[in-house]
Each structure stands twice: as C-alpha cells, then as structure tokens.
C-alpha positions as CSV (number, residue, x, y, z in Angstrom):
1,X,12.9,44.5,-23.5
2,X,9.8,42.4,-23.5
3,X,11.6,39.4,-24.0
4,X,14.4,40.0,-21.3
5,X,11.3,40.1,-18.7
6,X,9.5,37.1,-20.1
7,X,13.2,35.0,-19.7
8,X,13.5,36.9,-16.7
9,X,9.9,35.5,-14.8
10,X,10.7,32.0,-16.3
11,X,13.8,31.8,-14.6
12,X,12.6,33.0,-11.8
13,X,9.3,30.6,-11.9
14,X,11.6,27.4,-12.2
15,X,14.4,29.1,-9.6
16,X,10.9,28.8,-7.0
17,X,9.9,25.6,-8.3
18,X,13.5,24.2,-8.1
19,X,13.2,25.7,-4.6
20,X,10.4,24.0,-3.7
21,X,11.2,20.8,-4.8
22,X,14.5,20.8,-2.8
23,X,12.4,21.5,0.5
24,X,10.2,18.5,-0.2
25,X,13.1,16.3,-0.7
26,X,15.0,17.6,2.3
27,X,11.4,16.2,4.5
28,X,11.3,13.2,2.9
29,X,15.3,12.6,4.0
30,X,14.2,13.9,6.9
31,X,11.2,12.0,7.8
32,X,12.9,8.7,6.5
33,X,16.2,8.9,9.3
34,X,13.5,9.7,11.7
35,X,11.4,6.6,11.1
36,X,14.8,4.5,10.9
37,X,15.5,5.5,14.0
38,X,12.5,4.4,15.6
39,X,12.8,1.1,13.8
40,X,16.3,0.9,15.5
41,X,14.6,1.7,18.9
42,X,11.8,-0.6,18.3
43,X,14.7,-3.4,17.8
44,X,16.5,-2.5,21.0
45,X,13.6,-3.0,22.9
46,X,12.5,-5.7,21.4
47,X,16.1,-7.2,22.0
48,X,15.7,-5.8,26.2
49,X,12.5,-7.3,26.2
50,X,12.9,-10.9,24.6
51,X,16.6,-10.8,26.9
52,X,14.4,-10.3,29.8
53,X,11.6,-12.6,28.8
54,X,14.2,-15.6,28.3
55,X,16.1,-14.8,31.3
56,X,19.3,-13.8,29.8
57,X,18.4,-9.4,30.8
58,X,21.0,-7.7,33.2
59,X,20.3,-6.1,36.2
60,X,19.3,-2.7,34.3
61,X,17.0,-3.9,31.8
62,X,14.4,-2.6,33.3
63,X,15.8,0.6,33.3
64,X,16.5,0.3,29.8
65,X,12.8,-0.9,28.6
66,X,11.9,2.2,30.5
67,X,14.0,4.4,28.6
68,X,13.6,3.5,25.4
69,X,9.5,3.4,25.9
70,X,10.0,7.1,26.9
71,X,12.4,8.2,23.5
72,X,9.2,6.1,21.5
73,X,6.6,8.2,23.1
74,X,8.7,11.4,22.5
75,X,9.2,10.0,19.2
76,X,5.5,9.7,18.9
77,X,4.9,13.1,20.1
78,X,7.2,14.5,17.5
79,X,6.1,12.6,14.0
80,X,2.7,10.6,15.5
81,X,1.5,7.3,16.2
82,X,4.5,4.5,14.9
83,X,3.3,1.7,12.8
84,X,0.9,4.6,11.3
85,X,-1.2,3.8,7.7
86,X,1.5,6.2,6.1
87,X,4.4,3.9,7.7
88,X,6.6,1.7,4.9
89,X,5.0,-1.2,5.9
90,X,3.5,-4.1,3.7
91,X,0.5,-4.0,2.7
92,X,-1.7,-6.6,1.1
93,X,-2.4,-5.8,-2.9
94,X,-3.9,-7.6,-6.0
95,X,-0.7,-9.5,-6.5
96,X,-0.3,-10.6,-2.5
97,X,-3.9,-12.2,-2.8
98,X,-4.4,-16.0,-4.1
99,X,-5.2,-16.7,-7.5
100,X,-9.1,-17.0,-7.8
101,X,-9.0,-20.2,-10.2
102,X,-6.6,-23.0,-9.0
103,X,-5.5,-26.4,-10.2
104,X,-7.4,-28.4,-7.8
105,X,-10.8,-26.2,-8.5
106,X,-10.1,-27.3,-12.5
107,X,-12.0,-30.6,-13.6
108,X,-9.6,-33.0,-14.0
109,X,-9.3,-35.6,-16.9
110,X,-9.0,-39.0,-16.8
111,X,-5.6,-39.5,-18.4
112,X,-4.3,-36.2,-16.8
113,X,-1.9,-37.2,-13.6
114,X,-1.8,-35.7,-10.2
115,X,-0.6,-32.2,-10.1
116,X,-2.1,-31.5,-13.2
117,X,0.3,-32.0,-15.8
118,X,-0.3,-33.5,-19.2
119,X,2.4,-35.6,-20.9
C-alpha cells in the first residue's frame, strides 16, 4: 500500500502544479488583451487628436477625445499607469548600443582606400 500513496501524492503534486501553471497562463492571456486594448485606444485617440489638430475632426471629436481619456484612466485604474517599466516596449540593450571601436577611430594605412577596405 505504500506505493499506491506515494503515486497517489505525486499525482496529486503535479495535478496542483498543472493547476497552477494554467492560472498563470490564463493572467498572462489575460493581461496581454488588456494591454492590446489600450494600445487600440491609445491609436483612436491619437487618430481624434491628429484629425483635430490638422483640421479634418467632426463636430464630436471633442466628445470623443473625452471619452476615450476617460476608458484610459479607467483602464489605468484597473491594471496601472500605461506605458509602465513592465509594458512590451523596447528597451535599449548591449546589442541596440554602437559598437565601441569603429572604422573611422582605426588608424588608417596609406595604401588602404576610403571606407576602409583593402584590395
């Protein structure tokens, strides 16, 4: 009977962990529709804004830029600041930065042409 209870609590052990791994997927599917919605209302008002800034808005675009500053600040409300450190936005790294040594820093030869080549 031992062994029956040892297979027993391992089945049980990975049922939980199985569990829990589900719930943490079902936030992350979660929290990624939530922030593309917010990019889709950051694009609409961005699209109200530039329409009203080029002189092309409708009557309500007012109304509109209102409303969709109030479903961002609910937004906000609900999941925090947008454009957050945690956000999917670039971010500079090792491989964004420039090279530290460069052709034009190299001492050039004498029979060596522009750009650095050698034939």
């Amino acid at each position: 009977m031992a062994l029956f209870d040892k297979v027993k609590e391992q089945a049980n052990q990975l049922a939980q962990k199985a569990q829990e791994a589900g719930k943490a997927g079902q936030a992350k599917v979660q929290d990624a529709q939530s922030k593309r919605k917010a990019d889709g209302i950051l694009r609409q008002l961005g699209a109200a804004y530039y329409a009203q800034r080029s002189g092309t808005a409708g009557s309500d675009n007012n109304a509109e830029i209102d409303r969709l500053i109030g479903e961002l600040k609910t937004y906000e409300a609900e999941h925090g600041p947008i454009g957050g450190a945690d956000d999917d936005a670039p971010s500079s790294s090792a491989s964004d930065a420039a090279p530290t040594s460069s052709a034009a820093e190299a001492p050039k030869d004498a029979d060596t042409p522009e750009g650095g080549f050698k034939l």
